[in-house]
C-alpha positions in Angstrom: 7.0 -8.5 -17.0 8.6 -5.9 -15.0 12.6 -5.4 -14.9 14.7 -7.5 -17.6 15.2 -11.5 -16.1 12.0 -11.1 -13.4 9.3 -13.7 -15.5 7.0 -13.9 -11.9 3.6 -12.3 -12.5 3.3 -10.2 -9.5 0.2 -9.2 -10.7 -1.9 -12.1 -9.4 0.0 -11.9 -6.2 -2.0 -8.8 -6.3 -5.0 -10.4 -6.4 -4.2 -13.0 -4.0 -3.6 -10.6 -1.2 -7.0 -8.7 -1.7 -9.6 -12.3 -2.3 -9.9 -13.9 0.8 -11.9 -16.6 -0.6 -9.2 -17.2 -3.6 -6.9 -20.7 -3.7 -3.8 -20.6 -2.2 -1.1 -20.2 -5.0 2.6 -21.3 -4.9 4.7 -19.4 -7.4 7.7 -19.8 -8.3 10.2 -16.9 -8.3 12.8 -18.0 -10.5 13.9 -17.9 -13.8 11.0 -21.0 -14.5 8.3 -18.2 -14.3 5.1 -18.9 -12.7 4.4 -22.3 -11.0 0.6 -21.8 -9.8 0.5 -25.1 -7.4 -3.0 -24.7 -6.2 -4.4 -26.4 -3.1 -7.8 -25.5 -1.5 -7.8 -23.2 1.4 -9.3 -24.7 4.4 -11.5 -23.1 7.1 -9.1 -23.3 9.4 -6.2 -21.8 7.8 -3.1 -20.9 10.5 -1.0 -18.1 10.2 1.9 -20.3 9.5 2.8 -19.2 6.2 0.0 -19.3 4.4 -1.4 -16.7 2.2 -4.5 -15.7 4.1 -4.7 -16.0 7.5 -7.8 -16.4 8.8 -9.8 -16.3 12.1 -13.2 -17.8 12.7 -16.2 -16.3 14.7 -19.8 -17.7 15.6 -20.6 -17.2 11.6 -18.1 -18.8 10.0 -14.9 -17.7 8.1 -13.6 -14.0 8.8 -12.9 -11.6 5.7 -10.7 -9.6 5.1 -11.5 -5.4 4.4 -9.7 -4.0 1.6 -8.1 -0.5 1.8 -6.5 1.3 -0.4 -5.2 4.5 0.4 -3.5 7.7 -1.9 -0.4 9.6 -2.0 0.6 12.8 -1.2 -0.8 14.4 -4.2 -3.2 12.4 -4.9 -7.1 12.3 -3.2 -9.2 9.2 -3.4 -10.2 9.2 -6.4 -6.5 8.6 -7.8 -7.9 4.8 -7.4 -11.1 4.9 -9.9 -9.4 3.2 -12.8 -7.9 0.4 -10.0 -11.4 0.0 -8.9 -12.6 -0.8 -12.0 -10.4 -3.2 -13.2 -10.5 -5.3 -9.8 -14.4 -5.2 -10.1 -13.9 -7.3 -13.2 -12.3 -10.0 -11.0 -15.1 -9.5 -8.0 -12.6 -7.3 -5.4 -14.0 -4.4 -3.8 -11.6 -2.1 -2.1 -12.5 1.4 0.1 -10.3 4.4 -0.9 -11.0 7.1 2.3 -10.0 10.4 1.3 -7.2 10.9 4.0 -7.5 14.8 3.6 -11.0 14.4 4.8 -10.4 12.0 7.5 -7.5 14.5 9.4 -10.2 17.3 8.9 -10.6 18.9 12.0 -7.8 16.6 14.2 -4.8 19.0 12.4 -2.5 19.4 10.1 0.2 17.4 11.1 1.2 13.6 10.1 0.4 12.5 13.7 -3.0 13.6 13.5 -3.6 11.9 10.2 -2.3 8.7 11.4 -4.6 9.1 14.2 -7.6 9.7 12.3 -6.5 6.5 10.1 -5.7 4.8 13.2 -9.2 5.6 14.8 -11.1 4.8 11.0 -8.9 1.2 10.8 -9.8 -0.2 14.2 -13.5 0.6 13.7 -13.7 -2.4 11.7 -13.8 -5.8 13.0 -12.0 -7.4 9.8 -8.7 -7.7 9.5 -7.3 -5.7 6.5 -5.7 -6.0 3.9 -3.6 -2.6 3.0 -2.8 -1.2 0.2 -0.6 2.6 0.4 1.0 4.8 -2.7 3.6 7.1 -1.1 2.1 8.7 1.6 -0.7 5.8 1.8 2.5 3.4 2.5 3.8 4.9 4.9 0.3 5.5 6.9 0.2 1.1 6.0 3.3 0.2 7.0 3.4 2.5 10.7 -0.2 1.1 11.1 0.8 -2.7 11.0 3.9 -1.8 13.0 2.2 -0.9 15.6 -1.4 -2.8 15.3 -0.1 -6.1 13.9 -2.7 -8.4 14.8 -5.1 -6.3 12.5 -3.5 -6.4 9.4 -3.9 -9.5 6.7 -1.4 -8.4 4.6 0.2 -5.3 2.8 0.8 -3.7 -0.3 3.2 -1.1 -0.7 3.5 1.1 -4.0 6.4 3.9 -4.2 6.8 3.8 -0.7 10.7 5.2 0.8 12.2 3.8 2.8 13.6 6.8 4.8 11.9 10.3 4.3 14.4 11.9 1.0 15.8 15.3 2.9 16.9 16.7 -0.2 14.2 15.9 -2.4 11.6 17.1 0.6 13.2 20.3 0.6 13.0 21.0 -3.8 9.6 19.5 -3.4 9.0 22.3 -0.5 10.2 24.6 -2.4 7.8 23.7 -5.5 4.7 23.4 -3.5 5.2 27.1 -2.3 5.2 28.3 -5.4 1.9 26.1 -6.5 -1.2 27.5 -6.7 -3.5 27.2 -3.8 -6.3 26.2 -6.5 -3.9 22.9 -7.1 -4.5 21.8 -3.2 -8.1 22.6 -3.2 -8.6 20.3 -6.0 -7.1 17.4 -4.2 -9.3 18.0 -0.8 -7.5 20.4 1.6 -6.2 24.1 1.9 -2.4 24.6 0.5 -1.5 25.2 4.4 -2.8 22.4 5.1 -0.7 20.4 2.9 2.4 22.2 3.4 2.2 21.3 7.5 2.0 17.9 6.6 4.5 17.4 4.4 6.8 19.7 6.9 5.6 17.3 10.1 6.6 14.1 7.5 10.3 15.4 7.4 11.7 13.6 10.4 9.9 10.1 10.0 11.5 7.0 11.1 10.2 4.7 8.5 12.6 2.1 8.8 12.5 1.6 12.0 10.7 -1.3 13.4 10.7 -3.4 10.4 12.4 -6.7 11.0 9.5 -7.1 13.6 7.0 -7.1 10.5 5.5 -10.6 10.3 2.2 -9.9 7.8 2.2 -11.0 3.7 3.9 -8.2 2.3 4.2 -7.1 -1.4 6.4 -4.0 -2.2 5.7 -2.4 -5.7 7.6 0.2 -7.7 7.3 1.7 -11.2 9.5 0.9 -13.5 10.9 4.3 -13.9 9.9 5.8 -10.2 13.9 5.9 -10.2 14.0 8.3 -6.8 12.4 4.8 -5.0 14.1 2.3 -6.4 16.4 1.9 -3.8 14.1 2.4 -1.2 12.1 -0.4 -2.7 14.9 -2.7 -2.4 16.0 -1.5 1.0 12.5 -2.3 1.9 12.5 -6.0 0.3 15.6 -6.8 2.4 14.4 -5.7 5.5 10.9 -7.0 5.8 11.1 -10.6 6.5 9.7 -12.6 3.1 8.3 -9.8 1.6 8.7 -9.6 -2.0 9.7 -7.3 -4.6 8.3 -6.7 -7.8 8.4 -3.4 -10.7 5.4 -2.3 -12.9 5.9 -2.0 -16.4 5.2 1.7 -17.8 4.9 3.5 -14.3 6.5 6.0 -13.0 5.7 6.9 -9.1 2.0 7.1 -9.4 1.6 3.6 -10.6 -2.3 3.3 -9.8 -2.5 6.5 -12.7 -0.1 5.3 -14.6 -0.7 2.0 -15.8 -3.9 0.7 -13.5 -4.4 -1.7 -15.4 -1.4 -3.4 -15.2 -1.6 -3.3 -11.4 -4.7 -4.9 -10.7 -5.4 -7.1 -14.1 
């Protein structure tokens, strides 16, 4: 499972971050493998380390909303196979199409956050967030700076400062693209090429030893250009935890969605 001497399933941590109404797992992280010490989760569960935080209103329990969100590349239904395989184990998930959702605001990273800013705080949930790439980073700035609305987060292929190098070849490469490419994945190749210009000077990073939700950070195994953010990631948000996904490159939830969410 994962990299060579890393026996923890990760993959029912995945689950445990998106079923509200799940037990309360203990694993162990060492070279014992999973140790599942299950105790029930009460009503009133504090935000004191446990899994799912929880608040009460005048019905009972408060859920949690799941959200998954798509990379740069991607559109929303990049998330169809996850989908599936979590409704075998009763977890429903919303995957907005953020090309949609900036439609009309601009074409700038500013006014997609916005726009995802203005769709997340129309729910009275808390969420639980899940972001590939692009979808990460729109995840992680959200709970920096709306903290008390986020459950938890799950971060797949996310950097941990924007690549300049790598921007620029990819810059280069979308030029050159066909403008039928971008229209298949929801918006105009202008469009795309704004945002991914705006997304240049990002300051990821900052902010993130204030993070206090449940966070996972996940990587393919052979997304080799985010490795390192991954682990740069890991060490700076506090208890957050680090796993790779067998058989994935960068788009893990196309790559092996199965393995992800089974």
């Amino acid at each position: 499972m994962g990299k060579a001497g890393l026996t923890w399933d990760y993959r029912a941590i995945v689950r445990q971050y998106l079923e509200a109404d799940s037990n309360l797992l203990d694993y162990d992280t060492g070279g014992g493998g999973v140790r599942a010490q299950c105790a029930a989760v009460r009503e009133n569960v504090s935000a004191s380390g446990d899994w799912f935080p929880r608040k009460k209103n005048s019905t009972g329990v408060k859920k949690v909303r799941n959200i998954f969100l798509h990379g740069l590349g991607q559109n929303e239904t990049s998330w169809n196979q996850t989908r599936a395989h979590l409704l075998t184990h009763d977890v429903k998930i919303e995957t907005p199409d953020l090309y949609a959702m900036a439609r009309g605001r601009g074409t700038d990273y500013e006014a997609l956050f916005q726009a995802f800013t203005d769709y997340s705080n129309g729910f009275d949930d808390r969420l639980n967030l899940c972001g590939l790439s692009l979808g990460g980073i729109l995840a992680l700035d959200y709970a920096k700076r709306f903290p008390d609305q986020v459950n938890s987060l799950i971060l797949i292929g996310t950097p941990y400062e924007i690549p300049k190098l790598l921007f620029r070849l990819q810059g280069i490469l979308f030029h050159l693209t066909p403008k039928t490419a971008f229209e298949a994945m929801g918006c105009s190749k202008k469009e795309f090429l704004s945002l991914v210009e705006s997304m240049r000077d990002l300051k990821i990073s900052h902010g993130l030893e204030q993070m206090r939700c449940k966070t996972l950070i996940l990587c393919g195994e052979r997304d080799k250009p985010n490795a390192d953010g991954a682990r740069r990631l890991n060490r700076q948000i506090r208890g957050s935890r680090l796993r790779f996904v067998d058989r994935a490159s960068h788009e893990v939830n196309v790559d092996n969605p199965a393995e992800l969410s089974s």
